[in-house]
C-alpha positions in Angstrom: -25.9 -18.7 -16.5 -22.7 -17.4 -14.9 -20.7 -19.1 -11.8 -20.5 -17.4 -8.7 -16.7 -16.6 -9.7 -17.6 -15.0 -13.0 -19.6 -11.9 -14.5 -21.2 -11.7 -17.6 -20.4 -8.9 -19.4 -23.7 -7.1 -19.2 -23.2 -7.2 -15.6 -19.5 -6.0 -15.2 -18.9 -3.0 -12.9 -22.5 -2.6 -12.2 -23.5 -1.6 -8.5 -24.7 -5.7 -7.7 -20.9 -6.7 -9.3 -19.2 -4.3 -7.2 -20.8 -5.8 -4.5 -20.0 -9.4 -5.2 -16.4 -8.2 -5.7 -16.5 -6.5 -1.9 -17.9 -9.9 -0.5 -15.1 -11.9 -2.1 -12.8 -10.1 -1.0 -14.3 -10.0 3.1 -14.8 -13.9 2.2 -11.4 -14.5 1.7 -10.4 -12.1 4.3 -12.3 -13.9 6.9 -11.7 -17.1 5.9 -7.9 -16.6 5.9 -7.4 -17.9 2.2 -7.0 -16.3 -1.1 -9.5 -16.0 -3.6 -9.5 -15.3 -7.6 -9.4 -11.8 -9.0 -12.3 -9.2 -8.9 -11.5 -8.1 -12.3 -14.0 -10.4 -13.9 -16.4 -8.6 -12.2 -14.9 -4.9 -12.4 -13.4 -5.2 -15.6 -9.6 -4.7 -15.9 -9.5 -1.3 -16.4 -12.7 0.3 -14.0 -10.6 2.2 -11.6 -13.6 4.0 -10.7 -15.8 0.9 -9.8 -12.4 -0.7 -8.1 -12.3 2.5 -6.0 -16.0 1.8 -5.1 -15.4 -1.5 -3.7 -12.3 -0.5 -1.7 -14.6 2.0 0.0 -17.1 -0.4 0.7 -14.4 -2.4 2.1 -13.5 -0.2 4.6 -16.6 1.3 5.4 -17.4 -2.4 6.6 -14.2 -2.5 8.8 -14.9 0.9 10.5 -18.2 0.0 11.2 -16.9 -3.0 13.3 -14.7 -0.8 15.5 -11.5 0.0 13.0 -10.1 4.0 12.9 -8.9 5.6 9.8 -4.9 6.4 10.7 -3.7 7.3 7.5 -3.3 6.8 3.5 -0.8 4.7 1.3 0.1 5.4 -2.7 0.8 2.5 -5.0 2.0 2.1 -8.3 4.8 4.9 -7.7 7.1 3.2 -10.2 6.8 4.2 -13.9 8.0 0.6 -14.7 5.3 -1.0 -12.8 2.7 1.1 -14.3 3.7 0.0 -17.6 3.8 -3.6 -16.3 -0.5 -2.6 -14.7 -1.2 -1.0 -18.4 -1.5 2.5 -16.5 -0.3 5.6 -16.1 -1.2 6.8 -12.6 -0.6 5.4 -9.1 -3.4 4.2 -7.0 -3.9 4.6 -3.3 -5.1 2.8 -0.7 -6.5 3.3 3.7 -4.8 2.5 6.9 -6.2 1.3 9.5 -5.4 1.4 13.3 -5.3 -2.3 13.3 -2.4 -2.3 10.4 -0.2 -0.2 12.4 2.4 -2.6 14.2 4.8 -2.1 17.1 8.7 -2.2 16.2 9.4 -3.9 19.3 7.1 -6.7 19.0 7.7 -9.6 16.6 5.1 -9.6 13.6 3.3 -13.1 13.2 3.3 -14.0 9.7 -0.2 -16.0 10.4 -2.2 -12.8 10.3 -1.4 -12.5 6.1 -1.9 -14.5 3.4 1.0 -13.6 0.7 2.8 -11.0 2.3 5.8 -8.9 0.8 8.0 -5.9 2.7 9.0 -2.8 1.0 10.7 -0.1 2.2 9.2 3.5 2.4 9.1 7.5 3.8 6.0 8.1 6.0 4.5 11.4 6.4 3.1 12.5 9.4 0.9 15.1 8.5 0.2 18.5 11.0 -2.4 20.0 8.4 -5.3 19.2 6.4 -4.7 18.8 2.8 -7.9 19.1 1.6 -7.7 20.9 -2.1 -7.6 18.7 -5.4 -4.9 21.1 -6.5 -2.9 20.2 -3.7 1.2 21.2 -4.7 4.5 19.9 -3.5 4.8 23.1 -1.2 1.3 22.4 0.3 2.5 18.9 1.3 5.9 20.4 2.6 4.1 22.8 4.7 1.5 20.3 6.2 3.8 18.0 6.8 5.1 17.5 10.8 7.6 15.2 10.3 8.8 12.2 8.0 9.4 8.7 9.2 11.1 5.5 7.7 9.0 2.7 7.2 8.5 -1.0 6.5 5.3 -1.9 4.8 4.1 -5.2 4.8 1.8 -5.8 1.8 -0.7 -8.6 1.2 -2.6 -9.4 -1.4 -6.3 -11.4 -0.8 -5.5 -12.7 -4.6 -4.4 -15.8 -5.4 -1.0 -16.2 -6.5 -0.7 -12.3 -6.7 -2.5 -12.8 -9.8 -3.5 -8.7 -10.1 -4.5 -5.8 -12.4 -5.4 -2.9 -11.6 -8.6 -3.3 -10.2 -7.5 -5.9 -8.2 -5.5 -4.3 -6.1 -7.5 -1.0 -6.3 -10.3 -3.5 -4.6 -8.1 -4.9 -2.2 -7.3 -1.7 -0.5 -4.2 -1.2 -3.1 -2.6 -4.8 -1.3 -2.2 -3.2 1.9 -1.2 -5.6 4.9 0.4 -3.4 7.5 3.0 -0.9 8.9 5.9 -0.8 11.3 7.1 3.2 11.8 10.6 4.2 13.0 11.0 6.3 15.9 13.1 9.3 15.5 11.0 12.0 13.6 12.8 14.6 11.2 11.4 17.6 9.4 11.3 18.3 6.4 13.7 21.2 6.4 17.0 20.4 4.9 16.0 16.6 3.3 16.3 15.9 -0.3 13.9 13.1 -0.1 14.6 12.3 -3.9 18.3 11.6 -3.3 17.3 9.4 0.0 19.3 5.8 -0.3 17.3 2.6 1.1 18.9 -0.8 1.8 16.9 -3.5 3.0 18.5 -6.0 4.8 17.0 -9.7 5.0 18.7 -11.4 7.8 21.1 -9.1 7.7 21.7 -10.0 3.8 20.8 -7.7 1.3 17.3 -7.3 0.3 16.3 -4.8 -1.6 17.8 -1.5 -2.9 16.5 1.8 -4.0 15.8 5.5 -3.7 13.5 8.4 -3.1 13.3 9.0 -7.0 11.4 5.8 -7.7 8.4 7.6 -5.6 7.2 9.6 -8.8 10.5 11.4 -8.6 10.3 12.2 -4.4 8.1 10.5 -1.9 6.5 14.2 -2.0 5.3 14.6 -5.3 3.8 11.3 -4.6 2.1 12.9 -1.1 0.7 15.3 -3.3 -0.7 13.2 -6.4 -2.1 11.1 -3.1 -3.9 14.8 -1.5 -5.6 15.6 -4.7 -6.6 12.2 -5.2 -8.5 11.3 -2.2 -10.0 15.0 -2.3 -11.4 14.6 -5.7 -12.9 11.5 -3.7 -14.6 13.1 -0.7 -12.1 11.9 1.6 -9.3 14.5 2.1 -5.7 14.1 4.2 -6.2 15.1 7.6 -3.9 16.7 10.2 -2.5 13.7 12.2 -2.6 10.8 9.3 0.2 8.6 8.4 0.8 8.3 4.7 3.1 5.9 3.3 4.8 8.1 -0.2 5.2 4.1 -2.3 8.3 1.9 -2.0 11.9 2.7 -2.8 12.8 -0.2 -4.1 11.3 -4.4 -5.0 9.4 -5.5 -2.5 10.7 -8.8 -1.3 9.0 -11.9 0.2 8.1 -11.5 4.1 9.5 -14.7 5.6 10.7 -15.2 9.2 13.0 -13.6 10.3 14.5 -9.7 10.9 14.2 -6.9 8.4 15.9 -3.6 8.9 15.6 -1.2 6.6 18.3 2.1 6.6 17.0 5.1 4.7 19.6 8.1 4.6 19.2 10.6 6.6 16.1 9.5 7.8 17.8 6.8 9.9 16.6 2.9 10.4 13.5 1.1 11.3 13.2 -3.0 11.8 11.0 -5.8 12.7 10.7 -9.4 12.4 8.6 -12.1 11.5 7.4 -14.9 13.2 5.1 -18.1 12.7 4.3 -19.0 8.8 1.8 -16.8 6.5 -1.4 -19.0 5.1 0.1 -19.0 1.6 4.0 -18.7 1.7 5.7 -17.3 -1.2 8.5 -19.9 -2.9 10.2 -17.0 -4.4 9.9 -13.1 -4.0 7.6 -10.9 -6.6 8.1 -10.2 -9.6 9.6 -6.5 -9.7 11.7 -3.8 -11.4 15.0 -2.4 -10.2 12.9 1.0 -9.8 10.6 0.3 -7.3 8.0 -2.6 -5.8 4.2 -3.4 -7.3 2.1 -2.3 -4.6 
């Protein structure tokens, strides 16, 4: 007989597994402490089954009152998809409750492990709806582009992830702070874009554009004919965060400010203590952060 942590392999990514994998995860989530991987239940390589229990994961948190705002892409760096044994990004949902305010201080008790990357948000004035969505259907949808600060979190213990992990955990997301001042498309080279992160005011975390699948916007558009493959298409007025520009680094308190050329600067800091804190930050690549 199995434990409660472990599937046999007979049962692995069938519909009762994905469901012990979902209510795992809300365990942990609820509880406020990590938990051990989903991939013993998913198997390390079932995207599709991961992708199942995401969606079950947020069709729980929209039932209780939560609004879909927006998409994220993961996995945007070649080097980490080598690291995940994969050779695709993954993608996760935004929630109106993720979204935080740049002027109020963030309190590290509301995550469990968190990290911060730096990314471009898109702000989307169209639907992209088609599974052959192109770069120039994401440039013309798109309203304006933001810089961002993602905060990602992982319900795993000790970051311990695969694939389906973080597929199942809603691809690690934690939550967003947007900058202000909105700039069209018109004119960037969003591949080129320079970010420095700044811990402290110490440097952080260095990157650019180019570690998003070779521009943030290719990476929009891997992202729209994704999720419409799904049955759940981009829709005018979503937020979607294009994957980091560089490591993610450990959220501790303090201020992060994050400078992204040409798209200008967005910051916020950290307060209180998370429920696990990180000794050191994540293991990355020079070419962009895990999640």
């Amino acid at each position: 007989m199995s434990s409660p942590q472990t599937a046999t392999t007979d049962a692995i990514g069938t519909p009762e597994a994905i469901h012990a994998a979902q209510a795992r995860l809300h365990a942990a989530s609820c509880a406020r402490v990590t938990c051990a991987p989903v991939r013993d239940l998913l198997g390390e390589d079932t995207q599709e089954a991961a992708y199942a229990v995401q969606s079950l994961g947020i069709d729980r948190r929209v039932t209780a009152g939560a609004r879909i705002v927006g998409r994220k892409v993961g996995l945007t760096s070649p080097a980490v998809q080598a690291q995940f044994g994969v050779s695709t990004p993954d993608y996760g949902v935004l929630l109106d409750d993720m979204i935080a305010d740049d002027r109020e201080p963030l309190d590290l008790g509301r995550f469990l492990q968190p990290r911060v990357e730096a990314e471009v948000a898109f702000v989307l004035g169209r639907d992209l709806d088609s599974p052959t969505t192109h770069v120039a259907d994401v440039m013309r949808a798109t309203e304006f582009v933001l810089p961002a600060i993602e905060v990602v979190d992982s319900r795993i213990s000790g970051w311990d992830i695969r694939i389906a992990d973080t597929i199942a955990d809603n691809a690690s997301s934690g939550a967003v702070v947007l900058g202000t001042t909105p700039h069209r498309l018109d004119g960037l080279d969003l591949a080129g874009v320079g970010m420095r992160l700044d811990r402290d005011g110490e440097p952080a975390s260095t990157g650019a554009g180019s570690a998003c699948l070779g521009s943030p916007v290719i990476a929009v558009a891997w992202l729209a004919r994704a999720v419409a493959r799904h049955g759940r298409p981009l829709r005018a007025g979503e937020v979607v965060l294009s994957g980091a520009l560089g490591p993610m680094v450990a959220a501790t308190p303090g201020h992060f400010h994050a400078r992204l050329d040409g798209l200008g600067e967005v910051r916020t800091e950290f307060t209180g203590r998370a429920a696990t804190t990180p000794a050191v930050d994540a293991p990355t690549t020079t070419d962009g952060g895990a999640a």
